[in-house]
N, C-alpha and C positions, 0 to 999 in steps of 0.2 A: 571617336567612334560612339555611336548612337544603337541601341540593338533593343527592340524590342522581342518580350517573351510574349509565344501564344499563349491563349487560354488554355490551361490542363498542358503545359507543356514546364519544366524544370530548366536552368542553364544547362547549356552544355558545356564539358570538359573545353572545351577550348573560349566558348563566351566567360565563364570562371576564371579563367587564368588570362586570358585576355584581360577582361576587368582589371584585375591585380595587376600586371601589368605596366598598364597605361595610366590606370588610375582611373577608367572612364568611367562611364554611369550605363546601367542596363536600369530598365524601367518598363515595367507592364502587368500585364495581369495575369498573375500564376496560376490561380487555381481557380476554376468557378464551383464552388460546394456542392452547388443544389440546395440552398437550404436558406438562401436567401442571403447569404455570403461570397464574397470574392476576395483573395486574398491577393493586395496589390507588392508587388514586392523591387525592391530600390537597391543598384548596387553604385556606392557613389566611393571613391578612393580604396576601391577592395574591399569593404565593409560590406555587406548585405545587412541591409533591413526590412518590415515587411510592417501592414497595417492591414488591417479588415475594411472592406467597404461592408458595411452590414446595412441591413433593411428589416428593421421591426417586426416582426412579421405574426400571425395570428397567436403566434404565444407570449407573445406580449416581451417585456426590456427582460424577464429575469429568463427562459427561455433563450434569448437572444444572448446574456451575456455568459450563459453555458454554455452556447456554441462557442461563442468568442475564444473562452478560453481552450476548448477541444481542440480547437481548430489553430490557437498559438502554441501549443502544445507538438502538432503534428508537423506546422511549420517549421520549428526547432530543431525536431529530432532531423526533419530533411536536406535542411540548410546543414546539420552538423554531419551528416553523411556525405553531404556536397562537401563539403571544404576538406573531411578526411580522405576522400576518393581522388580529389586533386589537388594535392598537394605531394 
């Protein structure tokens, strides 16, 4: 099973436990910021992981690696409401 997530859209209860599951991989782009950020996020043998697509942007790398962190911050707390709400 192959599932792509929409942009601005979260797993669903059942893409979540499906993953776990079967072990498969969900893959796509979670979240678009606005800010010059997209959060791409990977679910590969029930594990969820997640990286930044970032793009530089007129505040220059230290600007950018603030967001970065905001923004693995809020991925965190989401993915750990994900995993508590279905299980």
């Amino acid at each position: 099973m192959t599932d792509v997530i929409q942009i601005g859209r979260i797993p669903t209860r059942r893409q979540f436990l499906d993953c776990i599951r079967t072990s498969s991989y969900i893959y796509g782009i979670w979240r678009a910021w606005g800010d010059g950020m997209a959060s791409i996020i990977t679910c590969i043998d029930g594990v969820f992981q997640w990286e930044l697509d970032k793009a530089v942007s007129s505040g220059g790398i230290e600007a950018t690696r603030e967001r970065e962190i905001k923004h693995n911050k809020n991925i965190k707390k989401q993915l750990h409401r994900l995993h508590i709400s279905s299980l």
